[in-house]
N, C-alpha and C positions, 0 to 999 in steps of 0.2 A: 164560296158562298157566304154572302153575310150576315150574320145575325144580329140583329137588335137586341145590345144587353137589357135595354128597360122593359122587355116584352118579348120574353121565351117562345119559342113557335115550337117547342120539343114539348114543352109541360104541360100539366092540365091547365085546357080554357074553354071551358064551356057555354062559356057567353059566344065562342064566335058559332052562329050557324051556317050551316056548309048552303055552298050554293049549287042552285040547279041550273042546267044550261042556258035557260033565257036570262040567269042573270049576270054570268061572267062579265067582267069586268076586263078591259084589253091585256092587259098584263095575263088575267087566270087563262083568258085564251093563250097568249103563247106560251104559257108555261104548259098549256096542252099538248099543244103543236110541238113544243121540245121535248116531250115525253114521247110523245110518237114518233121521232125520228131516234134519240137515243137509245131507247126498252129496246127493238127491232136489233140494231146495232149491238149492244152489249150483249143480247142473244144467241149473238151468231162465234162468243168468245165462252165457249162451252164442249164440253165431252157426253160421251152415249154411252152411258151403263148397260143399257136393256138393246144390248144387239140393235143396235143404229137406229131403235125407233123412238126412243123417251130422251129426252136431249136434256143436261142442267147445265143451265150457263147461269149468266151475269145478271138479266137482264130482268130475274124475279128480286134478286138484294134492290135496284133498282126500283123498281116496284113496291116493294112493301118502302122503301124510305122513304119513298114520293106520296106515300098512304099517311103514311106518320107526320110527313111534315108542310107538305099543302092543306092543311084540313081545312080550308074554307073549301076548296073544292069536292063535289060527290063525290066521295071512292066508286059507285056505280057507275057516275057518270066517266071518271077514268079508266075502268077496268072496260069499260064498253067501247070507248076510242081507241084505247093502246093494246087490246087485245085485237082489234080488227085492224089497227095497226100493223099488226105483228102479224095477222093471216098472210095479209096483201101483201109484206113486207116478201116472206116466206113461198109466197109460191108465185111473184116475182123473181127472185135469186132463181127457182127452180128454172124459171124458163129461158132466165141466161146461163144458167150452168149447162142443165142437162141438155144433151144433142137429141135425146128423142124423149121429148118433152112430151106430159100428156095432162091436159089441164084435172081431167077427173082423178088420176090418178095423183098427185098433188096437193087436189082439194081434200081427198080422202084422209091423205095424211096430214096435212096441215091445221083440218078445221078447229080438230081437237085445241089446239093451242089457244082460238077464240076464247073457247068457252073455258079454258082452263082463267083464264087473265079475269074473265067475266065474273067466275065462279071464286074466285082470290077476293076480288072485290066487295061480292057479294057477301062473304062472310065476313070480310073485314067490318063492314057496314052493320052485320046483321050481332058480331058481338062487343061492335064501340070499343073498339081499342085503341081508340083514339082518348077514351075517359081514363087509361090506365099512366103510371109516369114510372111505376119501379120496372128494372130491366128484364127480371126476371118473369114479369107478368107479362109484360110483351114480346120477350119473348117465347112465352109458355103458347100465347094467341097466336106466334107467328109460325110453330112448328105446325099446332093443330091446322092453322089453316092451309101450311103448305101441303099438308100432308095430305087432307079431304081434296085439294085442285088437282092435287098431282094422281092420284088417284080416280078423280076423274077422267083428267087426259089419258091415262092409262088405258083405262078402260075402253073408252073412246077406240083409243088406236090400236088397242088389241082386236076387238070386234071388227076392226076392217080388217085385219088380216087374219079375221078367223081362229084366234087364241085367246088362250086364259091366264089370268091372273096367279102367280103363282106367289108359296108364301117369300122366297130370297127378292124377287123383286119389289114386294112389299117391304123386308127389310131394306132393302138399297133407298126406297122412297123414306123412310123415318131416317133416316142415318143422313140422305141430301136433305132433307129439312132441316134436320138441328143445323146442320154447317151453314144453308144459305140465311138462316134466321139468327144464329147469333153475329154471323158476318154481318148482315146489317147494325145487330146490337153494340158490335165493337164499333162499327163507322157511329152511330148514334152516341155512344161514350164520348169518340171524338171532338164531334161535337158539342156535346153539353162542357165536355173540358174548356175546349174554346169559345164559348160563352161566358163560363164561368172566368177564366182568364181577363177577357173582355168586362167583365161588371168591376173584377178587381182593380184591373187599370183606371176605369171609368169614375170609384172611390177613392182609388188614391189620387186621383187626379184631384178630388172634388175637394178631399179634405186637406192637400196641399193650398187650393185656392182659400178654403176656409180661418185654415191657420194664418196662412197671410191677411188676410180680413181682418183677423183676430190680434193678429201682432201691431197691424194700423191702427184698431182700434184703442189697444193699448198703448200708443201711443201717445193718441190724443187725451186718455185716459189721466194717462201720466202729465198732460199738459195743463187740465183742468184743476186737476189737484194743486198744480203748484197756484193754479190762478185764485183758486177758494184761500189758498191761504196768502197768497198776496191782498186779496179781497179783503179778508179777516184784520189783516197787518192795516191797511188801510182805512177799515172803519174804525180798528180802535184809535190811529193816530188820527182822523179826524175828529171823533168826540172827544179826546185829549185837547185840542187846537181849540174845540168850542170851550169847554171849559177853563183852558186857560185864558183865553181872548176874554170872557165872563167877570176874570178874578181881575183886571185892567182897569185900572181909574180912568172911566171916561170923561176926566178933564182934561184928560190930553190933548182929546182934540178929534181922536181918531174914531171912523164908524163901527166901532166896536160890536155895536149889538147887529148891523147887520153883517158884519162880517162870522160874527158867530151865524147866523141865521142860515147864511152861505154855507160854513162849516158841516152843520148839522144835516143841510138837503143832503149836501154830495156824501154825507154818512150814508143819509138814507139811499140814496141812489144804489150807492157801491153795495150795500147792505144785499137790495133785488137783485142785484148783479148775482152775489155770491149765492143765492137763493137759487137763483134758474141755474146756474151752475152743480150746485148740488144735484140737484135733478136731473139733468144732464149726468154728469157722474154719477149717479146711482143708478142709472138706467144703463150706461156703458158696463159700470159692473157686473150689474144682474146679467147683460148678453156675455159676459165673457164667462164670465161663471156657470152661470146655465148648460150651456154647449157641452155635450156628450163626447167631451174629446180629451184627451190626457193634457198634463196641464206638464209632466214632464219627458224630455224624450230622448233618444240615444243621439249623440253627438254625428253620428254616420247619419242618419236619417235628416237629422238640419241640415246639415251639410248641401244632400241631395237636394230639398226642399228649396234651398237659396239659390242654389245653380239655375236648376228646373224654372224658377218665378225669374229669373235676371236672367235665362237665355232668352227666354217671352220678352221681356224688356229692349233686351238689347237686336230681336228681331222686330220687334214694332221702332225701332229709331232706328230702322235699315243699315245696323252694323255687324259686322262678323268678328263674333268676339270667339275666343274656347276658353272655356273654365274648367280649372280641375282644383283638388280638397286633398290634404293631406291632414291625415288625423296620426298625431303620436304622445303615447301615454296609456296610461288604461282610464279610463273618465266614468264618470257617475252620470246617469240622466237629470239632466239641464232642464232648468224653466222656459220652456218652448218662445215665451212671448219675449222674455227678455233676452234672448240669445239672436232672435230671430230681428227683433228692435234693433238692436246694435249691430248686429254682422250686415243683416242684408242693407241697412242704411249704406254703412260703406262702400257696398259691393255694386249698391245702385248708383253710388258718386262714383265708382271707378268706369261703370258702365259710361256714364255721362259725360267723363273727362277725356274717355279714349274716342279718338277722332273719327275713324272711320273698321281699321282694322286691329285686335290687339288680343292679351289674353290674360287674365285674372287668377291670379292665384289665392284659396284660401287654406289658411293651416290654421291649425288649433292643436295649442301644444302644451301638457300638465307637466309643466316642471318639477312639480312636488306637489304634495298632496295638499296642500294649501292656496293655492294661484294656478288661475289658467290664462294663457295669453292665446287670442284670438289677430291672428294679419292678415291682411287684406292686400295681396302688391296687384300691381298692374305697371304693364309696360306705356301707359298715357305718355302727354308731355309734362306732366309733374306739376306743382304746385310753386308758381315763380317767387324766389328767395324773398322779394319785397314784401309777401303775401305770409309766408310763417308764422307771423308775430301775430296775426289776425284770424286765420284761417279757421279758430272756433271760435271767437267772437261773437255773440247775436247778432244776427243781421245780417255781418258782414258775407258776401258774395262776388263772385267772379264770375259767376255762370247766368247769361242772358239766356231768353227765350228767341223764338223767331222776330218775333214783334218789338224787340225791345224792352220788353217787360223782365226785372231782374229776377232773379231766384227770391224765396223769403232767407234764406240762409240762415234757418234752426237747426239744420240737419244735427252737423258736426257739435255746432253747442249742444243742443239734445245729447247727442252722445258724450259728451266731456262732462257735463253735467252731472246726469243718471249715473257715469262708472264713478266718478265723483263720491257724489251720494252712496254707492254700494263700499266704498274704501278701495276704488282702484283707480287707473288712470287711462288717460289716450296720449299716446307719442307718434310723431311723424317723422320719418325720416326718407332721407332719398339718395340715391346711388344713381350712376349714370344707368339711364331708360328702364329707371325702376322706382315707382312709388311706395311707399310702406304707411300704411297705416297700424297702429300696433293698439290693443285693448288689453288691458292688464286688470285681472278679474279675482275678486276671493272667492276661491269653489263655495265657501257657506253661505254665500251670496246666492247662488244659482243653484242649488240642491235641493234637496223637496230635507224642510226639518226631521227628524226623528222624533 
């Protein structure tokens, strides 16, 4: 049975109000209809304490879970179908079992059972234990109330046969209540376990999509920055270009002052440029920032993280890749964004390179406490010799789309770059049906400072 992690049907919800028969909904009907043929059925997988006439089966745990966990529907209105369920069910069996069948006699003993299912209902109903969520309280309401039905039925079916209530049968009934009510308690555990299960996967799933979000962002993060300060670079060297053009004896000959003029706009141009840009970059900062998520993380979890987002990858471009992670060293937690920039970059160009079937290796290995080197192999067709000398290059690209349209080919300069800029490098090397990407990193680079 499934639960909806975003909307517990175990817990309190008191917004939902239960429904009455005219308003069942086709689904609430057959979860009726299946309760009337189950209860009857799990009934019949039961022993006789009380000299073969008080029977305790399966078929009340049943019952009370079916109370706990339909609450849009009556518990009255259930207790009233699955107990008449269960009469009909019962002195049915009688009349194919026994060879000298007698309907009155039958009805006498059975009826009790009606009202016992009626009378379960009704108190459940009458002390909303359905408003309760700790185990304990539920099952405190589910002794009491087996205990008041069963006692009923007791009675019931003592008077047809003419006897009394004695106090050991009264103990036998408190003794089968605790056990059939925390048996339901334990299944009910079960399930909120497997809920809870369910919400955790549902998070980590969320916050693996997130971090990836975050690491793209960073990204571009990282791309605007370098662009404000190319912007910067370029508006002072064009107000240098005006001013010099200015200090030019215009008897040269040359448009001197409109050429300054020129000068001076595309300053100003570049100037807005850099402007909406900041803005942009300050806004990318504040979303990265902001976000309630650790900013470092254990080397085993990226790892996971990268697989998990590049198996999704590599099943939306219908290939069958397997990925596995070797982590050796003892390692420090890692700046999420920046480990997750460069690894999975790669791991998404091995994804792309390998044709149709293949598999991705990633290691990250702490040679010494000073440098981590991060590989990336795959068994692709490699990266062709003529191609080497280029292959981080701006721009430069191998890889078409369907349409003819090229890659932008920043990936790899992106990464040659940035490890660049931290004091580390990118190496490519290649073996027969093995590509290596190799990133060579200063841990004080990647470490949350002291």
């Amino acid at each position: 049975m499934f639960i909806n992690p975003k909307r517990s049907t175990l817990g309190i919800n008191r917004g939902v109000s239960e429904l009455k028969p005219d308003q069942l909904q086709d689904k609430d009907v057959w979860i009726v209809i299946a309760l009337m043929i189950i209860v009857p059925i799990a009934g019949e997988l039961n022993f006789h304490p009380f000299d073969n006439i008080f029977r305790v089966s399966f078929g009340t745990p049943i019952f009370f879970f079916s109370l706990l966990y339909f609450r849009k529907i009556s518990p009255f209105f259930l207790g009233l179908f699955v107990g008449a369920a269960v009469f009909i069910f019962r002195v049915g069996l009688d009349w194919v079992v026994l060879a000298d069948f007698s309907l009155d006699s039958s009805f006498s003993i059975r009826y009790p059972t009606f009202f016992y299912y009626l009378m379960y209902a009704f108190l459940f109903y009458l002390l909303r234990v359905n408003r309760f969520q700790h185990p304990l309280l539920i099952g405190f309401f589910g002794i009491t109330i087996e205990i008041a039905s069963s006692l009923l039925e007791l009675i019931l079916q003592l008077i047809g046969i003419g006897s009394e209530l004695t106090v050991g049968e009264l103990n036998k009934i408190i003794i089968i209540a605790i056990f059939r009510s925390f048996f339901v308690l334990a299944f009910i555990n079960m399930m909120k376990l497997y809920e809870l299960r369910l919400k955790e996967s549902q998070t980590r799933r969320e916050n693996e999509n997130m971090l990836m979000h975050l690491s793209n962002l960073y990204v571009e993060s990282v791309y605007l920055k370098k662009t404000l300060q190319n912007a910067e670079t370029i508006t002072k060297e064009s107000y240098h270009l005006y001013r010099n053009m200015n200090q030019v004896n215009p008897d040269q000959g040359y448009p001197i002052e409109e050429w300054g003029k020129r000068a001076l706009r595309i300053a100003g141009e570049v100037h807005e440029i850099k402007k909406d840009n900041q803005r942009i970059f300050a806004g990318l900062s504040k979303l990265i920032s902001s976000e309630s998520l650790p900013e470092y993380m254990n080397v085993n979890e990226l790892a996971l993280i990268i697989i998990r987002s590049n198996q999704k990858y590599a099943a939306l471009l219908g290939k069958k890749i397997e990925f596995d992670s070797k982590i050796n060293g003892k390692h420090s937690n890692y700046h999420i964004y920046l480990m997750l920039s460069f690894i999975n970059n790669l791991v998404a160009n091995a994804v792309e390179a390998i044709e149709n079937i293949g598999t991705i290796m990633i290691s990250i290995d702490k040679a010494d406490d000073d440098w981590i080197e991060c590989k990336v192999s795959d068994n692709g067709p490699g990266v062709p010799s003529k191609y080497t000398e280029l292959i981080f290059k701006p721009g430069f690209t191998s890889k078409y789309r369907g349409d003819g349209t090229p890659s932008t080919g920043i990936g790899l300069s992106y990464i040659k770059e940035m490890a660049e800029e931290l004091g580390g490098e990118v190496t490519l090397s290649q073996k027969e049906h093995e590509c290596i990407f190799m990133i060579r990193l200063p841990v004080r680079s990647l470490v949350e400072k002291g």
